[in-house]
Backbone and ligand atoms as CSV (ligand in chain L), in Angstrom:
chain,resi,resn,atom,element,x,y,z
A,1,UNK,N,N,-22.110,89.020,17.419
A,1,UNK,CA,C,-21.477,87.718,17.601
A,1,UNK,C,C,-21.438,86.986,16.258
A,2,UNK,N,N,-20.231,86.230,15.952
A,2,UNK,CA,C,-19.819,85.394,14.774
A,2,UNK,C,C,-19.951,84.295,14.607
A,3,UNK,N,N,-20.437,83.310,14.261
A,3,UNK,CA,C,-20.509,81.688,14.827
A,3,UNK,C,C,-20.191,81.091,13.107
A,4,UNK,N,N,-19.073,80.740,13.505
A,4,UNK,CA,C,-18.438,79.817,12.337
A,4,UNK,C,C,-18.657,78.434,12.866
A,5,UNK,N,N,-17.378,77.518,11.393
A,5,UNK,CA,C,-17.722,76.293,11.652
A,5,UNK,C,C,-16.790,75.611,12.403
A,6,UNK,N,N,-15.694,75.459,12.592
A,6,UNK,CA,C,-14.671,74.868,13.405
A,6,UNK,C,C,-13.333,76.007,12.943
A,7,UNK,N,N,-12.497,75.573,13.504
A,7,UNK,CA,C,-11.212,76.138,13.483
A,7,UNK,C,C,-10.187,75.564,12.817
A,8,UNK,N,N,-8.867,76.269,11.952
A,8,UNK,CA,C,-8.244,75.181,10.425
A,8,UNK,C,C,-6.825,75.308,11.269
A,9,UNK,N,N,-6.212,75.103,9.967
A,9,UNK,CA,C,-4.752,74.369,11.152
A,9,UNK,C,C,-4.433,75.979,11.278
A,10,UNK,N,N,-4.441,77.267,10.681
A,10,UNK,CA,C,-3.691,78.592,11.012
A,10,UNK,C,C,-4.503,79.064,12.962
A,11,UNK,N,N,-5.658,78.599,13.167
A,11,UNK,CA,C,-6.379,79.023,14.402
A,11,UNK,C,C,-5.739,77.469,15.091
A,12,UNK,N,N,-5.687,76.498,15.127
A,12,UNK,CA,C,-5.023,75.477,16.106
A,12,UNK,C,C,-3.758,76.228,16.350
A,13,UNK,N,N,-3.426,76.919,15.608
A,13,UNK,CA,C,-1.380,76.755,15.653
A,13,UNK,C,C,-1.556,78.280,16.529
A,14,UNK,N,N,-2.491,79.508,16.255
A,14,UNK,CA,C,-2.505,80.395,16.907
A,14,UNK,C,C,-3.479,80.884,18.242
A,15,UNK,N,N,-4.482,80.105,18.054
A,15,UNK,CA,C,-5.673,80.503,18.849
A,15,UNK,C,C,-6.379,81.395,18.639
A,16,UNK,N,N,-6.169,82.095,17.762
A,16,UNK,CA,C,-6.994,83.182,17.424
A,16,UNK,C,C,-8.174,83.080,16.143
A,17,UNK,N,N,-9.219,83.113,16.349
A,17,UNK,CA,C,-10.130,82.562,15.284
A,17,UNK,C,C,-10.322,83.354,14.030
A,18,UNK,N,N,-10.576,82.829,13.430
A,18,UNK,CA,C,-10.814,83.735,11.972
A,18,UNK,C,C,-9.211,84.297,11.251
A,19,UNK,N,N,-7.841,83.380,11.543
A,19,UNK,CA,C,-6.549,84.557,11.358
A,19,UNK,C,C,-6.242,83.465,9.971
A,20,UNK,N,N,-6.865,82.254,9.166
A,20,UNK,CA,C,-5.956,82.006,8.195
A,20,UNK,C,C,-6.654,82.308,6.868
A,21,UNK,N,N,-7.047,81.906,5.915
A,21,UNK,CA,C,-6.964,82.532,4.499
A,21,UNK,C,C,-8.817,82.766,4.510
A,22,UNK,N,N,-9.672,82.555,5.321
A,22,UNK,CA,C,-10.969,82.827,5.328
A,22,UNK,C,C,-11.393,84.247,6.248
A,23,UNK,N,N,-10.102,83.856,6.899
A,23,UNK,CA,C,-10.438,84.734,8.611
A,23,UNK,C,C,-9.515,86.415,8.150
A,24,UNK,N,N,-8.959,86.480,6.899
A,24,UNK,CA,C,-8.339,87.614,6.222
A,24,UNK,C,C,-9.754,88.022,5.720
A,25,UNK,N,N,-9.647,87.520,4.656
A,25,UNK,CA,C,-11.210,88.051,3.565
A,25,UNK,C,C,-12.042,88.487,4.509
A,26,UNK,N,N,-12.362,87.866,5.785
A,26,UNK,CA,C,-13.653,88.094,6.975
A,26,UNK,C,C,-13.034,89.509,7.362
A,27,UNK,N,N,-12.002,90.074,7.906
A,27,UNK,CA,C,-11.430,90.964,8.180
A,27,UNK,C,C,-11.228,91.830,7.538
A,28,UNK,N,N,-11.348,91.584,5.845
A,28,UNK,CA,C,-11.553,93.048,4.869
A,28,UNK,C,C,-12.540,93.508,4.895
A,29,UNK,N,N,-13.779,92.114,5.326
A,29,UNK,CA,C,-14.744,92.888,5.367
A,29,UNK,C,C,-15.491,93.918,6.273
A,30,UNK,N,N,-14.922,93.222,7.173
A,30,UNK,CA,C,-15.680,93.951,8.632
A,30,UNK,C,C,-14.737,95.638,8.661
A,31,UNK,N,N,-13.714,95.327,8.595
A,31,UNK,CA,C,-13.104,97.076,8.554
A,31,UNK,C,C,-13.519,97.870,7.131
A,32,UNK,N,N,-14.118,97.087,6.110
A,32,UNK,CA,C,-14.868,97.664,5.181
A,32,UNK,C,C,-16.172,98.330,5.731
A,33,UNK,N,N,-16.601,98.274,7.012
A,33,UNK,CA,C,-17.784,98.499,7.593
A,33,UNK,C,C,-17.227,99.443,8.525
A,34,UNK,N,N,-16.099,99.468,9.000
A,34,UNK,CA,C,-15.534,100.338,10.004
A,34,UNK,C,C,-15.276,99.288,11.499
A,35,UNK,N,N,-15.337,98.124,11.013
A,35,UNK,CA,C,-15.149,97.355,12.630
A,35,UNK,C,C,-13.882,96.509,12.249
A,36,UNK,N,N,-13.299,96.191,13.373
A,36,UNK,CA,C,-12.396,95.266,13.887
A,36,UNK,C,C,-12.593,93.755,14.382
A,37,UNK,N,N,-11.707,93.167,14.439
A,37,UNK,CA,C,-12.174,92.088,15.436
A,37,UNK,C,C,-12.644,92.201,16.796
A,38,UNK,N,N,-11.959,93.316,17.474
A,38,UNK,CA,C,-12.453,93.972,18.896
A,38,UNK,C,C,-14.375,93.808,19.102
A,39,UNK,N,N,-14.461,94.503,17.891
A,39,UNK,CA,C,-16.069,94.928,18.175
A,39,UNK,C,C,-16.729,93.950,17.998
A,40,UNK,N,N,-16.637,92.551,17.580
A,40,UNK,CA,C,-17.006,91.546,17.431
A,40,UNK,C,C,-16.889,90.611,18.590
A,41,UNK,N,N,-17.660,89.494,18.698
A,41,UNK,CA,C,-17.447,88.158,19.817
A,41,UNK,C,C,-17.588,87.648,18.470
A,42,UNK,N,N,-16.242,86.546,18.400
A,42,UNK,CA,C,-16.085,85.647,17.291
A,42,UNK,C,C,-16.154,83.717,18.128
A,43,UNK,N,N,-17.143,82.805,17.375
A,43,UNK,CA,C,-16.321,81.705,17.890
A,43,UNK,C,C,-17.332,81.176,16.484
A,44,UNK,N,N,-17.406,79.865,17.552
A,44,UNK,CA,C,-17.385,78.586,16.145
A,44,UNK,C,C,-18.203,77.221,16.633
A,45,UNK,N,N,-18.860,76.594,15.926
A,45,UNK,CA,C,-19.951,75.429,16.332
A,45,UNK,C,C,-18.904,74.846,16.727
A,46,UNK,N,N,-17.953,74.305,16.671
A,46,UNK,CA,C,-16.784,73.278,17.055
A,46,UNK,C,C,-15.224,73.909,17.298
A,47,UNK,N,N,-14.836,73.263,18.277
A,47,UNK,CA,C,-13.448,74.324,18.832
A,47,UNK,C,C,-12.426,73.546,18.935
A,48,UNK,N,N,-12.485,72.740,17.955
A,48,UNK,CA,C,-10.964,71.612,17.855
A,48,UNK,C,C,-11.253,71.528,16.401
A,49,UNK,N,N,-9.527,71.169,15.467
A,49,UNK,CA,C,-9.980,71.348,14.484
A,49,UNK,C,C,-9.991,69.826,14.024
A,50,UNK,N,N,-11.494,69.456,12.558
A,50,UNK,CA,C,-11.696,68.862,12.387
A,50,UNK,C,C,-10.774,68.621,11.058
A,51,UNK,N,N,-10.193,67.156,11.191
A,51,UNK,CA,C,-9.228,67.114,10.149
A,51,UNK,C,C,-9.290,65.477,9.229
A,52,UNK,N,N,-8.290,65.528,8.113
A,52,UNK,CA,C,-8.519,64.238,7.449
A,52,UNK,C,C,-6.877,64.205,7.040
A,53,UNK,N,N,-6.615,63.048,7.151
A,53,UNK,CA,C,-4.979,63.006,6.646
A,53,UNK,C,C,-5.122,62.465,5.073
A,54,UNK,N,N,-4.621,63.041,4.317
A,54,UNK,CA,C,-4.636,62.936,3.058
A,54,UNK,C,C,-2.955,63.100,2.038
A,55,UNK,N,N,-2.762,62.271,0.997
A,55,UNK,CA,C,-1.570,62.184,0.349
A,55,UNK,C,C,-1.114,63.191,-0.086
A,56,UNK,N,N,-0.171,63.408,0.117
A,56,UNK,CA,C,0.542,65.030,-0.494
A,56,UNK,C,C,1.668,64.693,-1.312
A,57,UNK,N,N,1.332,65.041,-2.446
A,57,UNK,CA,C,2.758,65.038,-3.340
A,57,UNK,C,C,3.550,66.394,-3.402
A,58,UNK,N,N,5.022,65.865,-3.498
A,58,UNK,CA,C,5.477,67.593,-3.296
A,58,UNK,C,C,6.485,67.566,-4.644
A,59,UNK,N,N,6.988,68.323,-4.819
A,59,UNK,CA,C,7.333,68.565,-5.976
A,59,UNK,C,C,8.357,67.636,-7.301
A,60,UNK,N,N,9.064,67.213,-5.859
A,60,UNK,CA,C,9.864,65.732,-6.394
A,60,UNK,C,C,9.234,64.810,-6.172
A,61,UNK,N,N,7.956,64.488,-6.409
A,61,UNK,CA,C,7.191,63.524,-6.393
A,61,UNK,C,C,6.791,62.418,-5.195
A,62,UNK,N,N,7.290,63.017,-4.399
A,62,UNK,CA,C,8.038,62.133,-2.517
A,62,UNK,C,C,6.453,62.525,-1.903
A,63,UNK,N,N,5.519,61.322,-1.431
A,63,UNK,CA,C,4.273,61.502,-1.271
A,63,UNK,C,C,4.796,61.440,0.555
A,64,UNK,N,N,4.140,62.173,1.432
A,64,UNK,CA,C,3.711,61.975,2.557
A,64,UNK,C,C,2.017,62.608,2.876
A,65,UNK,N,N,2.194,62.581,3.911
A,65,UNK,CA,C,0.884,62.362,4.827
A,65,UNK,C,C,0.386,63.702,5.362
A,66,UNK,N,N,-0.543,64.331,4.939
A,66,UNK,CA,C,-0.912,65.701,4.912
A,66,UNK,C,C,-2.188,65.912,5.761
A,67,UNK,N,N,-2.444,66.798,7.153
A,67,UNK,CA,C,-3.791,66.793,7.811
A,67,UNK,C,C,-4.362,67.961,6.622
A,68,UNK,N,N,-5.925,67.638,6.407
A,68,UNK,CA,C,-6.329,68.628,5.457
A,68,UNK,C,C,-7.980,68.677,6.469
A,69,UNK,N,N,-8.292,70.378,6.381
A,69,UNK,CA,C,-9.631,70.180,7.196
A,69,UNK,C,C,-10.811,69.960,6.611
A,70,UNK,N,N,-11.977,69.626,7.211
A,70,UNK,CA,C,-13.043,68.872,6.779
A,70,UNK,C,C,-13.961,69.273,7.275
A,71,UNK,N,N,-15.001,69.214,6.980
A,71,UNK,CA,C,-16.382,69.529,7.415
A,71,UNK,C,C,-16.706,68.743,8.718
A,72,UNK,N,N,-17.070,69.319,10.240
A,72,UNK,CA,C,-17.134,68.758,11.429
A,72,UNK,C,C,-18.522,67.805,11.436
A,73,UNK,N,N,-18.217,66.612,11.901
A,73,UNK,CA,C,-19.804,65.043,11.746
A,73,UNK,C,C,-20.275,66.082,13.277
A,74,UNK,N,N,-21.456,65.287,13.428
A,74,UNK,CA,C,-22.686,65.426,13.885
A,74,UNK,C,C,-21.940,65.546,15.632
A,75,UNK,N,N,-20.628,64.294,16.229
A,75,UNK,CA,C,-20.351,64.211,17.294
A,75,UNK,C,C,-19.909,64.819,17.585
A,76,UNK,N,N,-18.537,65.832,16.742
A,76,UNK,CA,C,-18.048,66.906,17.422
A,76,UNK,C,C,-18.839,68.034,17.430
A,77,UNK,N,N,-19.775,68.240,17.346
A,77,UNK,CA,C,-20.746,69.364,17.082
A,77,UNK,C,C,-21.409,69.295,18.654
A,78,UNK,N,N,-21.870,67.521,18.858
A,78,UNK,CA,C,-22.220,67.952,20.154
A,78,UNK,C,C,-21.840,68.197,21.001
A,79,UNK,N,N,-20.356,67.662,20.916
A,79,UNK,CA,C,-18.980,67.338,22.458
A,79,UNK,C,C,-19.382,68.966,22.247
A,80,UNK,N,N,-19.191,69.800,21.308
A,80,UNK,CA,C,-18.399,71.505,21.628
A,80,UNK,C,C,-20.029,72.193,22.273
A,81,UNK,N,N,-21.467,71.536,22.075
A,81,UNK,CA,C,-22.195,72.286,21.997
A,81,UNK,C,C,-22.339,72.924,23.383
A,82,UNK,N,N,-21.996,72.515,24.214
A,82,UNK,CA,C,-22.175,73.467,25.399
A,82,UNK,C,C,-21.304,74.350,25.707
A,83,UNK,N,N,-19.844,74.526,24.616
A,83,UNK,CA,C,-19.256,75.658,25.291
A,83,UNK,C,C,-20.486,77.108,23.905
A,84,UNK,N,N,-20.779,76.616,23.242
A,84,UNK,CA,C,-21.373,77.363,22.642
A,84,UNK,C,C,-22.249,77.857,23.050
A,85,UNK,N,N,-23.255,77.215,23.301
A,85,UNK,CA,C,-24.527,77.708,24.670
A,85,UNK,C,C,-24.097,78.350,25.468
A,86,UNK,N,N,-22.997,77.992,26.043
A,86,UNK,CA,C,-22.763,78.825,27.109
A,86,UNK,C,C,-22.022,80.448,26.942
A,87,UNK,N,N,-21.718,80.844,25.038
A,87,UNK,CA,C,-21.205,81.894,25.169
A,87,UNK,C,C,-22.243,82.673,24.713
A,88,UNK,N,N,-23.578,82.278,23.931
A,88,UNK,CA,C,-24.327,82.665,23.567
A,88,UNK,C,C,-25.337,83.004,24.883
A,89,UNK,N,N,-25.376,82.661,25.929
A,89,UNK,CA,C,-26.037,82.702,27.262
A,89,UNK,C,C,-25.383,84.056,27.799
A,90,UNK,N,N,-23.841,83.973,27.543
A,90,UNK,CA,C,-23.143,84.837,28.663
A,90,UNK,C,C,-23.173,86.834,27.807
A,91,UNK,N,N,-23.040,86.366,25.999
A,91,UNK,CA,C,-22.759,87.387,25.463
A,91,UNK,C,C,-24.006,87.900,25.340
A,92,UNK,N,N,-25.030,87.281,24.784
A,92,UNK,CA,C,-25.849,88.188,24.932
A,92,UNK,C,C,-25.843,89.064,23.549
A,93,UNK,N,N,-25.466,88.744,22.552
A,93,UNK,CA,C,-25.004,89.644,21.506
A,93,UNK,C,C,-26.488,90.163,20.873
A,94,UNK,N,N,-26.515,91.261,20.722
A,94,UNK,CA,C,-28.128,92.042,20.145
A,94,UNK,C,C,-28.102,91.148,18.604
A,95,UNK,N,N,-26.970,90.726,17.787
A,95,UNK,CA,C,-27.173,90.144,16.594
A,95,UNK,C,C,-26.212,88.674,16.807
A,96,UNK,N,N,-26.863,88.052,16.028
A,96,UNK,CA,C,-26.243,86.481,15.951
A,96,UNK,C,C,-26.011,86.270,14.538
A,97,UNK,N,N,-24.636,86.343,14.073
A,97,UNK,CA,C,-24.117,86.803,12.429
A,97,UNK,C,C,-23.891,85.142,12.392
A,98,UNK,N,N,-24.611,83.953,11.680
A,98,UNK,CA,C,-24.053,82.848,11.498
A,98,UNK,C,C,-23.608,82.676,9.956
A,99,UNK,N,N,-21.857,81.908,9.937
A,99,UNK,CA,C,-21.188,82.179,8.849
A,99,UNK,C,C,-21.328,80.875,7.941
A,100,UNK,N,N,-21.972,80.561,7.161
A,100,UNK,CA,C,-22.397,79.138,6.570
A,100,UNK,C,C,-22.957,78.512,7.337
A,101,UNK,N,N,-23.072,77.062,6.698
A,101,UNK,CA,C,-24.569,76.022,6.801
A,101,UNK,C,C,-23.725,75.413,8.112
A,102,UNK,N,N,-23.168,75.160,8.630
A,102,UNK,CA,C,-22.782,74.522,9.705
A,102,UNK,C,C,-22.767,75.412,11.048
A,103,UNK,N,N,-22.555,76.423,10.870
A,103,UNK,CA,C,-22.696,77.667,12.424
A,103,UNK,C,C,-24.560,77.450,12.319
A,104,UNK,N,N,-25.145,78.240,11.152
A,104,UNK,CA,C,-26.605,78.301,10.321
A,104,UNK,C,C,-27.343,77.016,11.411
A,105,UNK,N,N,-27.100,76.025,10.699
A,105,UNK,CA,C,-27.827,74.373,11.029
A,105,UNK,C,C,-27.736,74.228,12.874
A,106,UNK,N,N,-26.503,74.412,12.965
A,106,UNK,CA,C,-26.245,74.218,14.546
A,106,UNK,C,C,-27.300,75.212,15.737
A,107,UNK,N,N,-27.726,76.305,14.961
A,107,UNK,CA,C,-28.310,77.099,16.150
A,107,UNK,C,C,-30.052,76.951,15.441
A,108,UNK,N,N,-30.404,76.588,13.863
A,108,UNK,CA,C,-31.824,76.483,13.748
A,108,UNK,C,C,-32.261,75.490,13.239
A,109,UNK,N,N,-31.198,74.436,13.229
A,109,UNK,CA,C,-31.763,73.092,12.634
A,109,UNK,C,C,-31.694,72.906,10.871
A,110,UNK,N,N,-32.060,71.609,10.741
A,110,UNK,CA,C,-30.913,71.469,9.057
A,110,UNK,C,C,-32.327,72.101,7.908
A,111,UNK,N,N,-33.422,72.194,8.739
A,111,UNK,CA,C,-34.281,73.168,7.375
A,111,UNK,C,C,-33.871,73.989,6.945
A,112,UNK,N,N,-33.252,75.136,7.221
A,112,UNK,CA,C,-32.287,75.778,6.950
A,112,UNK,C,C,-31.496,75.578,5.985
A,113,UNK,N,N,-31.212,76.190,5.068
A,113,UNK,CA,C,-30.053,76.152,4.140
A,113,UNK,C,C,-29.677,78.057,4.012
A,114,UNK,N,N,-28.487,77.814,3.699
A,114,UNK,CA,C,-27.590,79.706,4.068
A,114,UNK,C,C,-28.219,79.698,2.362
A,115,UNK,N,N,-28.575,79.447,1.536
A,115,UNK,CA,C,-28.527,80.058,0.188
A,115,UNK,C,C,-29.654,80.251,0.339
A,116,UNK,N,N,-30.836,79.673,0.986
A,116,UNK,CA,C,-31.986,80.138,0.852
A,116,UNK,C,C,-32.558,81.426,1.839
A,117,UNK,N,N,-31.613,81.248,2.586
A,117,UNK,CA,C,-32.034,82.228,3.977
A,117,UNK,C,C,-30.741,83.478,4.732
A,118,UNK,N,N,-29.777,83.428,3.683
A,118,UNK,CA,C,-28.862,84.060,3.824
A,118,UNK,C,C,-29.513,85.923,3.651
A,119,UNK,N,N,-28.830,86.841,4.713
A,119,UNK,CA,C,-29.279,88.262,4.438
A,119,UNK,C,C,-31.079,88.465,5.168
A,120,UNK,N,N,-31.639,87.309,5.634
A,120,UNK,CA,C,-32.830,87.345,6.236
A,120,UNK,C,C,-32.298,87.601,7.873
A,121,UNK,N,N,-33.475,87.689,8.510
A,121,UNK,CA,C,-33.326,87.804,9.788
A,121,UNK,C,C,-34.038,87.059,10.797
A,122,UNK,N,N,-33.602,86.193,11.171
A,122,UNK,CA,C,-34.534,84.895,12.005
A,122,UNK,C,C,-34.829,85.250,13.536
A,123,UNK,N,N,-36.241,85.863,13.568
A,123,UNK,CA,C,-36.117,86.029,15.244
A,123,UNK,C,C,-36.740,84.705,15.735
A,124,UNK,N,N,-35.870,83.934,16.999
A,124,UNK,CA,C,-36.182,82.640,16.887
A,124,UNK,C,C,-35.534,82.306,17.697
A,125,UNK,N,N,-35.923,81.027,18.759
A,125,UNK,CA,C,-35.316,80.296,19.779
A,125,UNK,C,C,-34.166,79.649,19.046
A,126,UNK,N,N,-32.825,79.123,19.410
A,126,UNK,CA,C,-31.830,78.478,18.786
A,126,UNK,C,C,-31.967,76.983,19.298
A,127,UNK,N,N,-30.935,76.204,18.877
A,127,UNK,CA,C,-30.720,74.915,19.589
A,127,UNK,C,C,-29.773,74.952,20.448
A,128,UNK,N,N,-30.120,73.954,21.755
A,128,UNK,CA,C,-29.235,74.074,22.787
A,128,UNK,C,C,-29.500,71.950,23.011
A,129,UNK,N,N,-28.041,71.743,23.788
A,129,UNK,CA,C,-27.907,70.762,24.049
A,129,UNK,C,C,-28.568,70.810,25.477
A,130,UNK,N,N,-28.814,69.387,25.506
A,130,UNK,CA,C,-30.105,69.124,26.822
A,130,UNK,C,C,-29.001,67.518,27.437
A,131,UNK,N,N,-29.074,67.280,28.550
A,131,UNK,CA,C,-28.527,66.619,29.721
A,131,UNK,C,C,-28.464,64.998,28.556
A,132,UNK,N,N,-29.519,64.575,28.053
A,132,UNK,CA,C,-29.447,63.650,26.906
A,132,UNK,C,C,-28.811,63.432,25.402
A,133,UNK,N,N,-27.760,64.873,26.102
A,133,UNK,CA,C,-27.218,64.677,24.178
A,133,UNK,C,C,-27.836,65.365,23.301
A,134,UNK,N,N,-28.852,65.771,23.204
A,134,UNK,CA,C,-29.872,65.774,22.142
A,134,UNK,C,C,-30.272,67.449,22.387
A,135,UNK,N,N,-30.676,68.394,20.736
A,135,UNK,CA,C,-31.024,69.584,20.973
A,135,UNK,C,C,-32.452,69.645,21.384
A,136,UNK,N,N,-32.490,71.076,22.304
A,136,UNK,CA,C,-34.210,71.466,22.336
A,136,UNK,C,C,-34.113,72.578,22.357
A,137,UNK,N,N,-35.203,73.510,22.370
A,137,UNK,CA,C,-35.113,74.953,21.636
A,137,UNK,C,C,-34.806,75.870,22.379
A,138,UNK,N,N,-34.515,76.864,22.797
A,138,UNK,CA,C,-34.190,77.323,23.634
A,138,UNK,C,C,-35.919,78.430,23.896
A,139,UNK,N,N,-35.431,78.846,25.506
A,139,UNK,CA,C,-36.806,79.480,26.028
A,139,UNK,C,C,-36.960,80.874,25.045
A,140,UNK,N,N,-35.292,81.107,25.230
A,140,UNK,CA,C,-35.915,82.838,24.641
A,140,UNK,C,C,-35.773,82.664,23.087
A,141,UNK,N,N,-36.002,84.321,22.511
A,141,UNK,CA,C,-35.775,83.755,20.772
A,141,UNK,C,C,-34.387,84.650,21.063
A,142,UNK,N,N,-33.481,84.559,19.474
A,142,UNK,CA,C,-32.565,84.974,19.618
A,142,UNK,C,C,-32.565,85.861,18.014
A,143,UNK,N,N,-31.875,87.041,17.614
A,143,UNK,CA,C,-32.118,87.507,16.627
A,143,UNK,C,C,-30.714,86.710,16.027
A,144,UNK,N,N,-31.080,85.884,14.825
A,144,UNK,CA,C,-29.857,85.310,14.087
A,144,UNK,C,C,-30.035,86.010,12.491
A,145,UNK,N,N,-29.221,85.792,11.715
A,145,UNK,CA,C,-28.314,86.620,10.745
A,145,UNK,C,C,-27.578,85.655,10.073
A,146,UNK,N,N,-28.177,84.838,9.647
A,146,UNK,CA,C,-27.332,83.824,8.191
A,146,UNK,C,C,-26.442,84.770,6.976
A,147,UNK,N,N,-25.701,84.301,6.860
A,147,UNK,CA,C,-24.450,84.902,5.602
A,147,UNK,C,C,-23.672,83.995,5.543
A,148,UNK,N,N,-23.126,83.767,4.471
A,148,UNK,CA,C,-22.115,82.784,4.051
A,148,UNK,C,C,-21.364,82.808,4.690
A,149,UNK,N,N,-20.296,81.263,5.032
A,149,UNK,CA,C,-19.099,81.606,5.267
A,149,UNK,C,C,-18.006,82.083,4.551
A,150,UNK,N,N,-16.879,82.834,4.937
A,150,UNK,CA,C,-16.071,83.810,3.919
A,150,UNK,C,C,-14.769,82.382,3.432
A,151,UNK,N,N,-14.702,80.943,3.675
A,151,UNK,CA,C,-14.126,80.413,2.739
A,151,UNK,C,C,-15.046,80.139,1.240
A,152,UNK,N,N,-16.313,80.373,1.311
A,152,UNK,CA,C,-17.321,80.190,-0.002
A,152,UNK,C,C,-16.578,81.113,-0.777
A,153,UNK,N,N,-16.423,82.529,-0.767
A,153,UNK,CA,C,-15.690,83.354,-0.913
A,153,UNK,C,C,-14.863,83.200,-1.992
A,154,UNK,N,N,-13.713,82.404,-0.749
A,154,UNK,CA,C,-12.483,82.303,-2.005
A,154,UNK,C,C,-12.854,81.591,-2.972
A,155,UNK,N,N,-14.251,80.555,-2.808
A,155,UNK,CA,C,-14.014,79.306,-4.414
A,155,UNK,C,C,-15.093,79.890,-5.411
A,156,UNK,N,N,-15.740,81.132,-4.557
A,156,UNK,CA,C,-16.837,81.991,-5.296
A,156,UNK,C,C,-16.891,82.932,-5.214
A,157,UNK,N,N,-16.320,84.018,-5.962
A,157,UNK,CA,C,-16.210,85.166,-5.810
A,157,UNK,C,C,-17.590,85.798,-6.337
A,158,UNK,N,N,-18.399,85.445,-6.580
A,158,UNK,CA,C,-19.774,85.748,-7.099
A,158,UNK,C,C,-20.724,86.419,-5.574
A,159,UNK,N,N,-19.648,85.553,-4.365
A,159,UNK,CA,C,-20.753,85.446,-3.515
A,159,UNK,C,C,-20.532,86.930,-2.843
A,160,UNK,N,N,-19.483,87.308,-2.958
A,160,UNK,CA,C,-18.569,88.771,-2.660
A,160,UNK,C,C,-19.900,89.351,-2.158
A,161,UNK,N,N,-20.903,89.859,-2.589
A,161,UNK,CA,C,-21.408,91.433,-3.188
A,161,UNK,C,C,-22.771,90.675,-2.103
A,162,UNK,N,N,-23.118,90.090,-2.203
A,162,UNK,CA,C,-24.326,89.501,-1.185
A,162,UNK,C,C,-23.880,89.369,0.750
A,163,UNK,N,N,-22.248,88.739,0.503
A,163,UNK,CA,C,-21.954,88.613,1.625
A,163,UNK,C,C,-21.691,90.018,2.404
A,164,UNK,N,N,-21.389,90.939,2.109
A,164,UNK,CA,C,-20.883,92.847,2.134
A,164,UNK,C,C,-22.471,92.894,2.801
A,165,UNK,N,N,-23.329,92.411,1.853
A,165,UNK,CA,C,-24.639,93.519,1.685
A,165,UNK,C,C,-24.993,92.490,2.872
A,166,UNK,N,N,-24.777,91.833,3.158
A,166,UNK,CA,C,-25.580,90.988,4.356
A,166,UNK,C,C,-25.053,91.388,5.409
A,167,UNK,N,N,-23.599,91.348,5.775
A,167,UNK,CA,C,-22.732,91.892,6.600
A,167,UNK,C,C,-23.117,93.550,7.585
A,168,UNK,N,N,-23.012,94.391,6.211
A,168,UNK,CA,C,-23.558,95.618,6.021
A,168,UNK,C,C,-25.158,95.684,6.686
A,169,UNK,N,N,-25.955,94.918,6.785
A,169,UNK,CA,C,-27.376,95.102,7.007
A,169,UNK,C,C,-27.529,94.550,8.314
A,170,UNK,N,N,-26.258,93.693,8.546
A,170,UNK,CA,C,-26.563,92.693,9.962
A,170,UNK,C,C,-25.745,94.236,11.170
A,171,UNK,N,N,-24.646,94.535,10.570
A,171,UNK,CA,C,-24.373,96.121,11.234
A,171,UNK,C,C,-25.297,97.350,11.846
A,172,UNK,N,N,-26.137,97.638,10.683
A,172,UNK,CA,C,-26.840,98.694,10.814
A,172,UNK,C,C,-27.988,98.052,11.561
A,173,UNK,N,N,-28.160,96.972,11.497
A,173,UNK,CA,C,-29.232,96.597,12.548
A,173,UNK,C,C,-29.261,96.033,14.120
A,174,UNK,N,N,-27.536,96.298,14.035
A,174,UNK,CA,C,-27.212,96.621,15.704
A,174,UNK,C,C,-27.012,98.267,15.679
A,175,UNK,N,N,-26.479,99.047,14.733
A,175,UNK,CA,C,-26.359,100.154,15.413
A,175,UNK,C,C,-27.752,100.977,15.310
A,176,UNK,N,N,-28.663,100.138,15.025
A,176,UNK,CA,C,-30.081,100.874,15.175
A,176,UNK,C,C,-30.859,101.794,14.109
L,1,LIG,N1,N,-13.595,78.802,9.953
L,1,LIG,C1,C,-14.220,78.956,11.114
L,1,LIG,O1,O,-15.382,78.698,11.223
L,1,LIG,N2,N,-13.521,79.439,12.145
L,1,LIG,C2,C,-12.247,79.789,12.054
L,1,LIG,O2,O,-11.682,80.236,13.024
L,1,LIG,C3,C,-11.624,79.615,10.812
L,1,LIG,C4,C,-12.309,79.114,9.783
C-alpha cells in the first residue's frame, strides 16, 4: 500500500492517483522493480485536491488567475481521515510504503521527519481518527515504510538512488 499526500489537478481531472508529473517518475520506478500499478493499493492522506489560486502571466504579459497545489492544513487531513482508516482496516497491506512527510506524519505523528527515517521500518500502531476529531493510536501495529515523495524527485534528483533503494527494500520485504 502507497499513502501519498493529496491529489494535483492531473488526478482531480482523471481519478486515477499517482498519473501527473510525480505519479510518472513513481511508475518508472515501481516497473523498475517489476511491478505495476495493479500490484499496488495506491491512495493519499487527503482525497480532494488542495489548491491556491495564484497570478499567472502568460506570454503576452495578460495576467489571470491560476489554481496551483499546496501542501494540505491540518482540516483537510482530518475531514479525509476516515476514508483512510478505513482502507488501511479493509487492505490489510503486509507493507505500508508512506510517500513524504505528509502521508509519513499522518499515520505516526509529526516526530517523524522522512529524511530522518526514510528506508527504516516502523513496526507500530498508526493514527486513526476517534468520534472527537482527534487522533489515537491504533490497537494493532502496522509495518510502515517511509520514502520520499517522488515530486522531491523532480526538484532533487540527488534523492533518485535512496528512493529505488528504499522502494527496492520495502519490495523484497513483502516478497519475503
Ligand atoms: N501526490 C499524491 O500524493 N497523490 C497523487 O495522486 C499525486 C500526487
Amino acid at each position: 500500500m502507497l499513502v501519498g499526500e493529496a491529489p494535483g489537478e492531473t488526478e482531480i481531472h482523471n481519478g486515477i492517483p499517482f498519473s501527473g508529473r510525480a505519479g510518472k517518475k513513481l511508475m518508472e520506478f515501481l516497473e523498475g522493480l517489476g511491478l505495476t500499478r495493479e500490484d499496488v493499493y495506491i491512495t493519499s492522506a487527503v482525497r480532494s485536491r488542495p489548491y491556491k489560486w495564484k497570478e499567472k502571466r502568460d506570454r503576452q504579459g495578460k495576467v489571470e488567475m491560476k489554481k496551483y497545489n499546496r501542501t494540505p492544513i491540518m482540516g483537510e487531513i482530518i475531514a479525509h481521515a476516515p476514508i483512510l482508516d478505513y482502507e488501511i482496516q479493509q487492505v490489510q497491506a503486509p507493507i505500508i510504503v508512506t510517500l513524504g512527510n505528509i502521508g509519513l506524519q499522518r499515520l505516526v505523528g509529526k516526530t517523524m521527519k522522512i529524511t530522518d527515517v526514510h528506508g527504516q521500518v516502523l513496526q507500530q500502531p498508526v493514527l486513526q481518527i476517534n468520534e472527537e476529531n482527534s487522533f489515537e493510536w491504533s490497537d494493532n501495529n502496522y509495518c510502515i515504510f517511509p520514502t520520499f515523495h517522488p515530486a522531491a524527485l523532480l526538484r532533487d534528483e540527488s534523492k533518485k538512488i535512496s528512493f529505488f533503494r528504499d522502494l527496492k527494500e520495502a519490495v523484497n520485504k513483502v516478497k519475503g
